[in-house]
C-alpha positions in Angstrom: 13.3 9.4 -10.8 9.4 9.3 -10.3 8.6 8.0 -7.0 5.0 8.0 -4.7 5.3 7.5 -1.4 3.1 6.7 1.6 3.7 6.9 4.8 2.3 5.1 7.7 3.4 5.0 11.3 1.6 2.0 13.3 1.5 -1.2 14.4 -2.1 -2.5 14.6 -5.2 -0.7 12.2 -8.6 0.1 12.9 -11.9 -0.8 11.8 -12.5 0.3 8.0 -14.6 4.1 7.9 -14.8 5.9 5.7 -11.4 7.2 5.7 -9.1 4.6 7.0 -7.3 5.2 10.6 -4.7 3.5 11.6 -3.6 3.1 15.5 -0.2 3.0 16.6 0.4 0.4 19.2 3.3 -0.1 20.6 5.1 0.3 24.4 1.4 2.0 25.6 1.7 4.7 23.5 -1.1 5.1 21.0 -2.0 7.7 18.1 -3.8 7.9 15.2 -3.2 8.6 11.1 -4.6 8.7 8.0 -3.6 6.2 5.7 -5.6 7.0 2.3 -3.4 7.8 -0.6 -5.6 7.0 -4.1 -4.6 8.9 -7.2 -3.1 12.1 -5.5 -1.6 13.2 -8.5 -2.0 13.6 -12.2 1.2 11.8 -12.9 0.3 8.8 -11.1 -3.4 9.0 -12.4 -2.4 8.8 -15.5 0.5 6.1 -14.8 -1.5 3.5 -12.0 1.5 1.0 -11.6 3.5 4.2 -9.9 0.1 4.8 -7.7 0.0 3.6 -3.9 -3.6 3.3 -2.4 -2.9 2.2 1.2 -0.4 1.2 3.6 -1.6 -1.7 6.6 -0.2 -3.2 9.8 -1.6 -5.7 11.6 -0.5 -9.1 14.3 0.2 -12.1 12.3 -1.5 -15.5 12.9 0.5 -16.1 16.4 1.6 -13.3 18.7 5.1 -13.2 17.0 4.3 -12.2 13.3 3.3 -9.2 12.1 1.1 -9.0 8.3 2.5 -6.0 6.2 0.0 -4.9 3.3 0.7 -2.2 0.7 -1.7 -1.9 -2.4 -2.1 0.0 -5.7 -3.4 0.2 -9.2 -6.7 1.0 -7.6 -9.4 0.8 -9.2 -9.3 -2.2 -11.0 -12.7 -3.0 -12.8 -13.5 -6.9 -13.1 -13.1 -6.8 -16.9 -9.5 -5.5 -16.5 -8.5 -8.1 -13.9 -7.5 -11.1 -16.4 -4.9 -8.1 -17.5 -4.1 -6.3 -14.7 0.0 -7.5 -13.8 2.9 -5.2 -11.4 5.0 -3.1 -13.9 8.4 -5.0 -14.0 10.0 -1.8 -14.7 9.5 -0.6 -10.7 11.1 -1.3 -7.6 7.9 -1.8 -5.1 8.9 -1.1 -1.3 7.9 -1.3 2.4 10.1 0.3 4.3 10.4 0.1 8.1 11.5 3.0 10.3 12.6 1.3 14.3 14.6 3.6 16.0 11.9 6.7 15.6 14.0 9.0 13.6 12.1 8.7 10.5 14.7 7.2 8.2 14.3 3.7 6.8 16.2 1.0 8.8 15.0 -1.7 6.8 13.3 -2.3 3.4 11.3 -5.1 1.5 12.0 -4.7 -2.3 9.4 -6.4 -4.6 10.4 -6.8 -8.2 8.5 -8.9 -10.7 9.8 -10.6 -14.2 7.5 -10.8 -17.1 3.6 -9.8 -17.8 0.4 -11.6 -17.9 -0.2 -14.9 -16.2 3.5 -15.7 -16.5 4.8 -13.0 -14.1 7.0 -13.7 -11.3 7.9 -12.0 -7.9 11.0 -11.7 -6.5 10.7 -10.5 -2.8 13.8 -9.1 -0.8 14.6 -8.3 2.8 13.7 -7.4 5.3 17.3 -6.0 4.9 19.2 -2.6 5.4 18.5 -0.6 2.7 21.4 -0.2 -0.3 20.1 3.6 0.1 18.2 6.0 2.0 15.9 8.8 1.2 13.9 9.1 -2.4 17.1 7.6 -4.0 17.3 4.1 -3.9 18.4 0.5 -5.6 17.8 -3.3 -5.4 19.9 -4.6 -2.3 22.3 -7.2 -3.6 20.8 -9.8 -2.1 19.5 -13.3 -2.9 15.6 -13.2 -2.7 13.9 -13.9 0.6 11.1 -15.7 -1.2 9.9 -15.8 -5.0 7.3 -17.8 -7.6 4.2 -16.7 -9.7 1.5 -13.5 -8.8 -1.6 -14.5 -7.7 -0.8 -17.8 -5.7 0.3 -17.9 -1.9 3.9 -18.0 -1.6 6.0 -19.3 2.0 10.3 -20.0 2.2 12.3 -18.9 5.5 9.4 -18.0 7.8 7.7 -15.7 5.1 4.5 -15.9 3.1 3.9 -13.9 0.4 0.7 -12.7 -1.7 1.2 -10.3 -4.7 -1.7 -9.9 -6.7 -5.3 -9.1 -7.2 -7.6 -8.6 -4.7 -10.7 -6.9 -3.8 -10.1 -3.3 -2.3 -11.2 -2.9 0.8 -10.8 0.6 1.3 -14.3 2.0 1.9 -14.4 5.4 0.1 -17.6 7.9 -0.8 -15.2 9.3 -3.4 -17.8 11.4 -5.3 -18.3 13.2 -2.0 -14.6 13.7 -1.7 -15.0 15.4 -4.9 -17.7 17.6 -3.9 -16.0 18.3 -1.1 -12.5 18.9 -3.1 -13.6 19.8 -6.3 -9.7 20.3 -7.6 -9.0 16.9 -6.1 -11.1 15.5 -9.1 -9.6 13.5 -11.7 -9.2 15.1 -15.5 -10.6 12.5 -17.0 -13.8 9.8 -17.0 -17.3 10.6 -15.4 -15.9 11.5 -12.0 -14.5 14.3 -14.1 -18.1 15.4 -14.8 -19.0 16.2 -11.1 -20.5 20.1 -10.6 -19.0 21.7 -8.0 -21.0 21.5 -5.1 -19.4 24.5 -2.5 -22.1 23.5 0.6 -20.4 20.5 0.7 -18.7 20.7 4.1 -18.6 16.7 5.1 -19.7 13.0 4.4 -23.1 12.2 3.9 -24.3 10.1 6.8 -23.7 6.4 7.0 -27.4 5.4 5.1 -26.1 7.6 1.9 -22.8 7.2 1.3 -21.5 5.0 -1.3 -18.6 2.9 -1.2 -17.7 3.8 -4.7 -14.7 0.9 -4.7 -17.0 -2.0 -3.9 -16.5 -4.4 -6.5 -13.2 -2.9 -7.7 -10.1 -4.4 -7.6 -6.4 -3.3 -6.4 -2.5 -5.1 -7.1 -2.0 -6.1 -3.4 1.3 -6.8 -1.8 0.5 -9.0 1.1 3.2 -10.5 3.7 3.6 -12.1 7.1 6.9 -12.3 8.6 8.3 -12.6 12.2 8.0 -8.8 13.6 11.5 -9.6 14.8 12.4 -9.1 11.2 10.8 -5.7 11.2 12.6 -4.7 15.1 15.7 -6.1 14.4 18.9 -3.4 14.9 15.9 -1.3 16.8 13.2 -1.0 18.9 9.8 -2.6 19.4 7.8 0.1 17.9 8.2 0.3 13.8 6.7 3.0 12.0 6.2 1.8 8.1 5.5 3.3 5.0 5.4 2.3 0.7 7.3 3.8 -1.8 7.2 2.4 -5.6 10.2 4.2 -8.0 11.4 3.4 -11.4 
């Protein structure tokens, strides 16, 4: 089984930087982690449905809901957006660790029928998960909420978004590159960068470019009540993506 995971424990993000941070609220206890996960591997470079960018938490519209976000595909140029659909071969997932052991308590599965402007969601959960760990399955269960990509979605005190959507990760990536020349990619211009071994940080907010502005990522995006996410558990959640075929 391939699988790409990305973890993120927290409860409320940050303001965008240029890496993003992510701070964990909960119970007055507070920390901070990295949430940036963009092609970290050749396999998923060269297979972008399996690749997960970034992992959000935020408060919902009312005290009581929490918004969940997980995207990927990243980057997606305008001119590939008319074609750019989830992979119905993969089993998408946010999964929700509440009792602080690190082991998923509950999961939301996204699956997807079809290609194209015809394809279809099919969102699950938040349930216990059918398995635990990098092994895993579609919970037999009947779908918490399901219809076409790329419209808002609502049923049982869920709404749903799955589709395209500007990325708003804010990333100098050729500096990363400078800065981790082995990190580059093996192929297209960012492939072409000379290695540049001063390179010790960003460049300073007046010259770094956001190289994803104007790009486009396949964005999972759902509020729910949080006690959907707590239930069985505690207040505090930490959550993380996984997408597995």
């Amino acid at each position: 089984m391939s699988h790409d995971s990305q973890e993120l424990d927290s409860y409320r993000p940050r303001r965008r930087r240029r890496w993003t941070y992510v701070l964990i609220a909960s119970l007055g206890v507070a920390g901070i982690a990295f949430a940036s996960d963009h092609q970290d591997t050749p396999e998923v470079e060269l297979s972008p449905r399996m690749d997960i960018n970034d992992v959000y938490a935020f408060p919902g519209s009312t005290p009581d809901r929490t918004v969940l976000v997980l995207t990927t595909s990243s980057p997606i140029t305008p001119a590939q957006g008319a074609s750019a659909t989830f992979d119905p071969n993969l089993l998408y997932q946010l999964k929700i660790d509440n009792t602080g052991d690190a082991i998923e308590d509950r999961v939301i599965q996204f699956t997807f029928r079809g290609t194209g402007t015809d394809q279809t969601v099919e969102m699950r959960g938040p349930v216990a998960p059918p398995m635990i760990g990098t092994r895993t399955s579609v919970a037999d269960v009947q779908p918490t909420i399901s219809g076409s990509t790329n419209a808002p979605l609502q049923a049982n005190g869920v709404q749903l978004f799955a589709g395209l959507r500007d990325d708003p990760f804010f990333l100098d990536l050729e500096q990363v590159f400078r800065i981790l020349p082995d990190r580059r990619p093996v192929t297209g211009a960012l492939s072409q960068l000379p290695d540049a071994p001063s390179a010790s940080g960003f460049r300073p907010a007046g010259q770094a470019v956001d190289y994803l502005r104007g790009l486009n990522t396949l964005a999972f995006v759902v509020e729910l009540p949080t006690t959907m996410l707590t239930q069985g558990g505690t207040p505090k959640f930490g959550v993380w993506g996984t997408i597995s075929r």
